[in-house]
N, C-alpha and C positions, 0 to 999 in steps of 0.2 A: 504494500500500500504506500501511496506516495501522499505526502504532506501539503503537497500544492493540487490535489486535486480539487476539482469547483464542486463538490458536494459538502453537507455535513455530516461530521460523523459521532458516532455514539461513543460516549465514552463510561465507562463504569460507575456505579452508585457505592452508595454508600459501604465503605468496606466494613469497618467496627459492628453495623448494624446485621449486614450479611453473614459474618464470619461467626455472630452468635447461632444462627442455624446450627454450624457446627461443633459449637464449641459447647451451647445450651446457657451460657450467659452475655452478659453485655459486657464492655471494658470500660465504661462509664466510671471517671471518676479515678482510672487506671493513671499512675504519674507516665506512663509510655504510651497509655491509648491500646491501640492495637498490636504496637509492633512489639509488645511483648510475647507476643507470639510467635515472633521468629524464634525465640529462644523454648518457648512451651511447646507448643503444636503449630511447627512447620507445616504437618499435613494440612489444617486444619484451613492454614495460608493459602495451599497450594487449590484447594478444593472449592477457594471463595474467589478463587482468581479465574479456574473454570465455573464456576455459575457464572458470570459476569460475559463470558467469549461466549457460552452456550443461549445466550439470554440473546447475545447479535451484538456484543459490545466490540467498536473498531478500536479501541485504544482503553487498555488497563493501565492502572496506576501501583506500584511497586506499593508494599506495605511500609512505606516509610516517613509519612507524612509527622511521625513524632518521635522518631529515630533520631539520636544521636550520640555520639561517642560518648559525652559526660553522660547524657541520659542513662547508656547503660550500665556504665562503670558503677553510677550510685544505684539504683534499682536492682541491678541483676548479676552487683559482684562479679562483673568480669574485666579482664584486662583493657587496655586500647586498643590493640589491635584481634582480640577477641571481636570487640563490638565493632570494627572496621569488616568482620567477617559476616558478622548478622546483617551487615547490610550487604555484602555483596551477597547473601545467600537470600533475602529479597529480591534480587533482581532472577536472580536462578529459577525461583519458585517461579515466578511469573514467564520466565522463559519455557519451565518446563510445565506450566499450564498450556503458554500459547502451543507447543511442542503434539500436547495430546490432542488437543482442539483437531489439529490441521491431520492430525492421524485419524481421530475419528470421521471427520470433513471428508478425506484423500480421495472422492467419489465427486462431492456434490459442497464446494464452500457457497456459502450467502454472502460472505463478507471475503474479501481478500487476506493475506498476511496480516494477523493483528499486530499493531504498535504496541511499546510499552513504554511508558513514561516515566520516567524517576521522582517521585513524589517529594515535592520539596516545602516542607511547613515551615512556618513565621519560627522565628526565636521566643515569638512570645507562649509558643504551645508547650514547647519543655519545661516552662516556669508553671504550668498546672495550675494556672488560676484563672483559667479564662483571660488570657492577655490579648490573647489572637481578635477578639470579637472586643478590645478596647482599644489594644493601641498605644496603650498612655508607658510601657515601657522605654517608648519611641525618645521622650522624655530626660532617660535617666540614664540608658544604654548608646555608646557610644557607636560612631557607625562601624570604626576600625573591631569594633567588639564583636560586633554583627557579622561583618565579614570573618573573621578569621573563626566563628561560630559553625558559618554554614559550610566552609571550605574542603572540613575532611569528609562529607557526605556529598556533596557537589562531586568530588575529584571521584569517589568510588562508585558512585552510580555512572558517571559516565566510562572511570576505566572500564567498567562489567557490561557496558553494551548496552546501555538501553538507548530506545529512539530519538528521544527527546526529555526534559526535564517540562516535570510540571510544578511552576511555583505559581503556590496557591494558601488561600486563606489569609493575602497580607494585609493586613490593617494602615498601614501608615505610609505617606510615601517617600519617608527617612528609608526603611528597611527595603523598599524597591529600587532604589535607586542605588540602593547599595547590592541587588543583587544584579540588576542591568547591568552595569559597569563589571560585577564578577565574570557575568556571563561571558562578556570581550574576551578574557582570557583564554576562553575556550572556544577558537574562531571557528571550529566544525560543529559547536554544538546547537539547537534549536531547543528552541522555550516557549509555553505559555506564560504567560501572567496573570495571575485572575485574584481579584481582591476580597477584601472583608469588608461590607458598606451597613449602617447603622440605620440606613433610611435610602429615599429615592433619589437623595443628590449627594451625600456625604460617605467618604470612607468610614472605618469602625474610629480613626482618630480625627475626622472630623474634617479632614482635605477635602476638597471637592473631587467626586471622582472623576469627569468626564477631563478637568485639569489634567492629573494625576494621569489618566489612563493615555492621553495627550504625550503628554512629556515624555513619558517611558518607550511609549513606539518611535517619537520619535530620534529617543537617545540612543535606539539601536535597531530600526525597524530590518535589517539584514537576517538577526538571529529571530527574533521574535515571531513566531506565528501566529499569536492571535491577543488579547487584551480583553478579560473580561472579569465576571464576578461568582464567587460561589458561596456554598451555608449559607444562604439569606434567604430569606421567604421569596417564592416565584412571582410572589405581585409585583413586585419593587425590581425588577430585572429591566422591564421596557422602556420605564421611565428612566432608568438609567442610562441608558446604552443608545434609546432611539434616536439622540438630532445629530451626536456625536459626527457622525461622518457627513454631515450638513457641509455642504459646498466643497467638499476632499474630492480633489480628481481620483487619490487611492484611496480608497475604504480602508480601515483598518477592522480584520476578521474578530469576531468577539466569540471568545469561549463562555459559556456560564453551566453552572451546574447548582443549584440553589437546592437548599434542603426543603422536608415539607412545612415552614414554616414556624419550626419549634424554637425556642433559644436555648441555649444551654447555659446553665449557672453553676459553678462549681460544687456549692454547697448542697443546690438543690437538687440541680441533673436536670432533665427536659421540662421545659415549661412552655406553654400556649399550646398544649397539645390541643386543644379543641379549634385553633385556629389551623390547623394542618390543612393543606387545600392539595388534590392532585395536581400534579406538573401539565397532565393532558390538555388540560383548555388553554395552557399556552404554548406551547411546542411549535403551533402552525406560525405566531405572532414571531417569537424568537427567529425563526429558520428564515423570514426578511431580515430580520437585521443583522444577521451574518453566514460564514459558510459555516461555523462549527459548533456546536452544542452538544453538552452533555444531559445524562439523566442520572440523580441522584434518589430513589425510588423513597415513600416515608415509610417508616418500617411497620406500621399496622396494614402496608399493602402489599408490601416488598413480597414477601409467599406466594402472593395471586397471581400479582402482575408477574415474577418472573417466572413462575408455572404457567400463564397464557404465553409470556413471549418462548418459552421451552416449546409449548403445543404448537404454535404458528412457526418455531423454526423445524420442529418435527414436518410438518406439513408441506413447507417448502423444499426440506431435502429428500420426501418421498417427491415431490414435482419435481425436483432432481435428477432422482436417480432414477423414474420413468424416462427422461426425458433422454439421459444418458443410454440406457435401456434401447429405446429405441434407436437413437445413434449406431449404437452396437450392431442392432440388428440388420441397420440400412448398409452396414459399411459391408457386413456379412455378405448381404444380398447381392451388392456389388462386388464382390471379389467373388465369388460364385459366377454370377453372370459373363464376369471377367475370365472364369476356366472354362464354362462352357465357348465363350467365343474364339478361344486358343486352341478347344476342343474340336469345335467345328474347322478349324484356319489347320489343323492337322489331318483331320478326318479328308478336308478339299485337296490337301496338297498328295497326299497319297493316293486320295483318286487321280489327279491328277497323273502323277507317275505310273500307276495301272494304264489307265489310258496311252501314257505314251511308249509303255510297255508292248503293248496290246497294237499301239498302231507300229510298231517296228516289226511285231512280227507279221501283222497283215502284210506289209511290203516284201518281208521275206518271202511270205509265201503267193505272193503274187509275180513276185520275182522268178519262183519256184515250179508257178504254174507259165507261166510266161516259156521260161528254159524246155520244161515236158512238153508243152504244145509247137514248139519251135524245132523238137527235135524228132515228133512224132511226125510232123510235115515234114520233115526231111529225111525221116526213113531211117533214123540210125540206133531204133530199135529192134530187132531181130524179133522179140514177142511183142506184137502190137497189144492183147489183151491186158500183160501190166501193165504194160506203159497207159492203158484207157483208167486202168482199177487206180494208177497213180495218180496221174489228173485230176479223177472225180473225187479222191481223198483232201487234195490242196483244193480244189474246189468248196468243198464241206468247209471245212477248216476257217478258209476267209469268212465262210457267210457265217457262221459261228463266232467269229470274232468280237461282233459288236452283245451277243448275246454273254462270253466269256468277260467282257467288258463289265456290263450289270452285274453279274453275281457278285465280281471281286468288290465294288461299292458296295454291294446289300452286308458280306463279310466285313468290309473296314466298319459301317454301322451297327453291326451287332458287335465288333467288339471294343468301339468306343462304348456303347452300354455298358 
């Protein structure tokens, strides 16, 4: 799958939310979030990366979005370069999800090659207080602090191969600008952007976003693929994002992937669940105002909807592999048709040769009859009665000829049968 194509594409939902399927709790509240599970139940990683490809996701996101080397040193008791390994075995899982995908696919893909994104969260996620959806460490943290923060997780997702990085959840545009400028560094790498906004015009620190989202593209619109917003409620997306490319010869592409509408509060956990609204009644709105968009699914739906999108991607690779099916058959039929007509192009060419078999010896024996009749006129048989029973034999013979003709074709036909 190529990055500059002119469609949009799907990218994964919510991982923490999905990954309790398998895991049978939430990580709510977790100082690592989810990526503690690189180190507990890697399966468990690996299994929420295939629902996501199986569901028709074009681009998954590495479980790393609160991944980082201090993070795990204090949490999970292991070395530096231990937790340098749990992120490169993030990106593995999700290789080796996209890996199975395309083995079970290897018939009938709906989606091309999937992406995989190196998930890259705010500095304020490791600090476990809800900082990402405020901002205000923006503040008090220096930018040099910032960067050399994100650096050893930046460098290992990209040494380990993924497609593109995805920074996302950033509140402030202190800590994007400090990540645009990082990105330079890595002049083959590609990046989204997508923010943390508090309402319909303000970042979660209170920048103007359309400013903000402004700036960053245009501080490196090369690396950059796309500039949007995500975890926000879906209402608040349009407004954001709509006039933005107002009088732009180039558009600048907008990613969003917005949750269902819930906040999250440290102490409390999810709140305004009753304002939870599905993503579907804006998806068609979104898909004008740019080429890419995500689905982040809310997890009192998340089971259904990706058991329907399972059932309609079932659906489509049996319309698949009919389809292929038939291919099979047509190509069959033609290479068939193809040895019968080699079949026939043998069967003519050996008549052929009978025939011209056939007509050499009619001349011999016309030759033959010619010689006996020439010599019977001239006397230079002593028994004239052979010499008449010879005649009327090479006589036979010729007129038989065209008859010996036929049979040997009706033989080559019965034994092409």
């Amino acid at each position: 799958m190529e990055l500059n194509e002119n469609k949009a594409l799907v990218l994964d939902g919510g991982f923490s939310s999905q990954i309790s399927c398998h895991f049978g709790k939430y990580a709510d509240g977790d100082p690592l979030w989810s990526a503690r599970f690189l180190k507990t139940d890697p399966e468990d990683v690996y299994h929420t990366h295939l629902d996501y490809l199986r569901a028709g996701a074009d681009i998954i996101s590495t479980n790393t979005y609160q991944a980082s080397v201090g993070g795990f040193v204090k949490h999970l008791g292991v070395s530096s370069e231990e937790a340098l390994e749990l992120i490169r075995l993030a990106v593995k899982l999700a290789r080796r999800a996209c890996d199975t995908y395309l083995e079970e696919n290897s018939q009938s893909l709906l989606n091309s090659t999937p992406l995989i994104a190196g998930s890259v969260g705010p500095y304020g996620a490791h600090l476990n207080d809800g900082s990402e959806y405020r901002g205000n460490y923006a503040d008090k943290i220096s930018s040099e602090t910032m960067r050399e923060w994100h650096i050893p997780r930046i460098n290992t997702l990209l040494e380990e191969g993924v497609d593109l990085l995805a920074i996302e959840t950033i509140p402030c545009l202190k800590e994007a600008r400090v990540l645009i400028e990082l990105l330079k560094e890595y002049p083959k790498a590609k990046a989204w952007l997508s923010f943390s906004c508090r309402d319909e015009e303000k970042l979660a620190h209170g920048e103007d976003f359309q400013m903000a989202a402004v700036q960053c593209w245009q501080t490196n619109p090369t690396q950059l693929i796309a500039v949007g917003v995500n975890c926000c409620p879906p209402n608040i997306v349009s407004n954001l994002v709509k006039l933005i490319n107002e009088g732009r010869e180039q558009p600048i592409p907008f990613v969003t992937y917005p949750n269902s509408g819930e906040r999250y509060i440290p102490d409390m956990g999810w709140t305004d669940k009753d304002k939870s609204e599905s993503i579907d009644k804006f998806v068609h709105e979104w898909l004008r105002l740019g080429k890419i968009f995500g689905i982040s699914l809310t997890k009192k739906e998340k089971a259904d909807e990706v058991k329907m999108l399972s059932n309609e991607n079932a659906q489509l690779k049996n319309f698949n592999f009919k389809i292929n099916s038939d291919m099979m058959s047509l190509k069959k039929r033609i290479f068939e048709l193809q040895q019968e007509k080699f079949s026939e192009y043998v069967r003519l060419m050996r008549e052929r040769d009978g025939r011209y078999s056939l007509y050499h010896q009619k001349l011999q024996l016309e030759e033959r009859v010619k010689q006996l009749t020439d010599s019977a006129a001239g006397g230079r048989h002593e028994d004239p009665l052979l010499l008449r029973v010879a005649l009327d034999r090479c006589r036979s013979a010729a007129r038989h000829t065209p008859h010996a003709a036929r049979r040997m074709r009706n033989r080559n036909e019965d034994f092409l049968q």
